[in-house]
C-alpha positions in Angstrom: -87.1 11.1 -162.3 -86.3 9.5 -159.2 -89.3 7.5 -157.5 -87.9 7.1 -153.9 -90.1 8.5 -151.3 -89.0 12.5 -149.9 -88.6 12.1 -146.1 -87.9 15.4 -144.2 -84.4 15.6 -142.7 -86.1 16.2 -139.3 -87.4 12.6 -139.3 -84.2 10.9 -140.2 -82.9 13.2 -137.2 -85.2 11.5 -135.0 -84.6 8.5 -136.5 -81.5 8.5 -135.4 -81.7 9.7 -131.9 -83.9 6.6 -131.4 -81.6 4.0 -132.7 -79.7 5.5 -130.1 -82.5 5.2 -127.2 -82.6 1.3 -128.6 -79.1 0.6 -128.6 -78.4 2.0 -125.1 -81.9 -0.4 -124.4 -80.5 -3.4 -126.2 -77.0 -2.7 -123.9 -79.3 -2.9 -121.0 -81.2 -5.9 -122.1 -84.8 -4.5 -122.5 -86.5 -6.8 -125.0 -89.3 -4.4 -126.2 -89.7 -1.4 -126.0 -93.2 1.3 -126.5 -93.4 4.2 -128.3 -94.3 6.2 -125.4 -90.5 5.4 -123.8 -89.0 6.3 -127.2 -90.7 9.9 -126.8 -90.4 10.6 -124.0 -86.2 9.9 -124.0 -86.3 11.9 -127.5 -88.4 14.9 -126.2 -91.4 13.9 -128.6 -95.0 12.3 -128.7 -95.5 9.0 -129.2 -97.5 9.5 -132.1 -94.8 11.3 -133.5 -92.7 8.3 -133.0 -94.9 5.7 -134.8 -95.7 8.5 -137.6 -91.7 8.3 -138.3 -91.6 4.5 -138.2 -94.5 4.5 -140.3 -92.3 6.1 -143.3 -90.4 3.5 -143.5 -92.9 0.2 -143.2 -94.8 -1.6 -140.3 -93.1 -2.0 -137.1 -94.4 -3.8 -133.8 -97.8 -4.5 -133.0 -100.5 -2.3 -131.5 -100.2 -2.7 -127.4 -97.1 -4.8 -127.8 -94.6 -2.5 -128.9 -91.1 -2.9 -130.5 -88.3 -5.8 -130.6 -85.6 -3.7 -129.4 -83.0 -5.7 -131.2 -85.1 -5.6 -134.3 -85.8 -2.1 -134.7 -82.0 -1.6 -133.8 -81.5 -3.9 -136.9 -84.4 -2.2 -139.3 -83.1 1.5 -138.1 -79.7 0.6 -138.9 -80.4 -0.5 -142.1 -82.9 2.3 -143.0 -79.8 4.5 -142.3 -78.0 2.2 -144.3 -75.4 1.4 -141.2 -76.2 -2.0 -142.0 -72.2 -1.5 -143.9 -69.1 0.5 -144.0 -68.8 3.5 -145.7 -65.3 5.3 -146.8 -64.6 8.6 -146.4 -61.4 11.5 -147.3 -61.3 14.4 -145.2 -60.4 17.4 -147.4 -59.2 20.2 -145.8 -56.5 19.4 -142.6 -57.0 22.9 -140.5 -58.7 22.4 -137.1 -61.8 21.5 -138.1 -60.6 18.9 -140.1 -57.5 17.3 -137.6 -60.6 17.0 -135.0 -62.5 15.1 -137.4 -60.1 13.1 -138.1 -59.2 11.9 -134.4 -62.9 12.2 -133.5 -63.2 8.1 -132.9 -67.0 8.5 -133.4 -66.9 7.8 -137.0 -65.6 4.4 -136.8 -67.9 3.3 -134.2 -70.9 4.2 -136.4 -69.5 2.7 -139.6 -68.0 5.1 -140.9 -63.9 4.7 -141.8 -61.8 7.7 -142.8 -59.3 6.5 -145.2 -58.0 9.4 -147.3 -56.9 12.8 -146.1 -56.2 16.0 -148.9 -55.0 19.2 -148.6 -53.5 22.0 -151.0 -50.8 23.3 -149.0 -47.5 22.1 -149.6 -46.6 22.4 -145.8 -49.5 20.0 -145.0 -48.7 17.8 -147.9 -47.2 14.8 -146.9 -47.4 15.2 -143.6 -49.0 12.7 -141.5 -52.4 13.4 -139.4 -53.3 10.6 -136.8 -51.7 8.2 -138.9 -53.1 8.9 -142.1 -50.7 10.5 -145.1 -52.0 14.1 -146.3 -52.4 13.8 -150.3 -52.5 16.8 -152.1 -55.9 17.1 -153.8 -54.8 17.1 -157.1 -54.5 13.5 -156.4 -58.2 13.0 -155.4 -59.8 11.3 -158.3 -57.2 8.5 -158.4 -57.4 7.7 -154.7 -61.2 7.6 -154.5 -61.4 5.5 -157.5 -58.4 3.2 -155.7 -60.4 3.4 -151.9 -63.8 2.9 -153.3 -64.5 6.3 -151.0 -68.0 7.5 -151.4 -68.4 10.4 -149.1 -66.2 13.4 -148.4 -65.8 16.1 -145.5 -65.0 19.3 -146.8 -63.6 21.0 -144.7 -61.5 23.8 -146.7 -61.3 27.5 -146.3 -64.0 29.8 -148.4 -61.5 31.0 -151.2 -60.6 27.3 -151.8 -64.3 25.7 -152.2 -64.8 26.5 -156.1 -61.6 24.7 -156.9 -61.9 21.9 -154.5 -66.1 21.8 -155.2 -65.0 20.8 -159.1 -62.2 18.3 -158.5 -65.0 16.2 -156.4 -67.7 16.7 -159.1 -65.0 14.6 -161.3 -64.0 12.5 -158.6 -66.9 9.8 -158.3 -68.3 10.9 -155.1 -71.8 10.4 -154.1 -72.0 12.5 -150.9 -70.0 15.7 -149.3 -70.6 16.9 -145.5 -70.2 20.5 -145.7 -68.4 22.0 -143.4 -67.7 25.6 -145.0 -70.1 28.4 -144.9 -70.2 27.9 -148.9 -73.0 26.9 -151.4 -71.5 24.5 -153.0 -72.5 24.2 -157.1 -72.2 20.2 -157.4 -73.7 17.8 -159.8 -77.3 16.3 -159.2 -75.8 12.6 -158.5 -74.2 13.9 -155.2 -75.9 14.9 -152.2 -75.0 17.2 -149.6 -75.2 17.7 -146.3 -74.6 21.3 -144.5 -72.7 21.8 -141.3 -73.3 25.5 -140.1 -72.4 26.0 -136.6 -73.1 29.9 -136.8 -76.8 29.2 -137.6 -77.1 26.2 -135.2 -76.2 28.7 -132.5 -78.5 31.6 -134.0 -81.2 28.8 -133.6 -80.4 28.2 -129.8 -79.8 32.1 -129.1 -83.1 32.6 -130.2 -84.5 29.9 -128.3 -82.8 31.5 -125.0 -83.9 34.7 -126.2 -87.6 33.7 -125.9 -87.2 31.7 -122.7 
């Protein structure tokens, strides 16, 4: 059994909204920075903020605050942007062409270089400069491309098929982009996309207001 510490996905959230309060800091050449400014530019307390830090070791000093540039570094590296990750984008629809020229990913680490689809139209094509392999081919070129986290962004029908060439492929993460449970093994984690509920959430939220 795994002995790593269970942190809530809202935290690392947060965690990441305030590397991005730091870095915009950092840009602007603050030197420290309190926990009070970190909630109140992520819309929480700032006991809440040190709470989240707390998780993850001792930062700053009581009535000092925070290096700016070294919780940039520590956050980074808690998120483990401290290197480069490889990804393949499976599934070259809408969904996944935007993905694919979205320039966010490499700015954050993050460098797409494998793209798979099953249809024989797509196959072979070329999408923002990338060649579409057909995912029969998947194993091989994750092995080759040392990628370690896929997109999945493949119609419903096609998930089971796609969800058991991964499991064989060597891949420790998938960002689900399908509606889909996907049945994967326990050495890869996942991580689930759902606009529809994301927008039940804020309907509600209007609803109340």
């Amino acid at each position: 059994m795994s002995n790593k510490k269970k942190i809530a996905e809202s935290a690392i959230s947060r965690l990441s909204l305030y590397l991005r309060i730091l870095e915009d800091m950092v840009e602007e050449g603050e030197p420290t920075v309190s926990s009070q400014t970190m909630a109140s530019q992520s819309g929480t307390t700032a006991a809440q903020v040190r709470k989240d830090l707390s998780l993850f070791g001792s930062f700053g000093r009581r009535g000092l605050g925070y290096s700016s540039t070294d919780l940039v570094s520590r956050i980074r590296q808690i998120l483990g942007l401290n290197r480069r990750w490889k990804i393949a984008v499976i599934g070259m629809g809408r969904i996944g062409s935007a993905l694919v020229e979205h320039k966010g990913f490499f700015d954050r680490g993050f460098d797409i270089v494998a793209l798979f689809d099953t249809s024989d139209f797509k196959v072979g094509s070329n999408v923002h400069g990338l060649k579409v392999h057909h995912v029969n081919e998947m194993r091989a070129l994750v092995q080759d491309k040392n990628i370690e986290i896929v997109v999945l962004t493949v119609p419903v029908e096609a998930v089971t098929d796609v969800t058991d060439l991964i499991n064989d492929s060597g891949v420790r993460g998938i960002l689900n982009w399908t509606p889909a449970r996907l049945a994967v093994s326990q050495s890869i984690e996942v991580k689930n996309v759902n606009m529809v509920m994301e927008l039940e959430a804020l309907s509600f939220k209007l609803s109340q207001s």
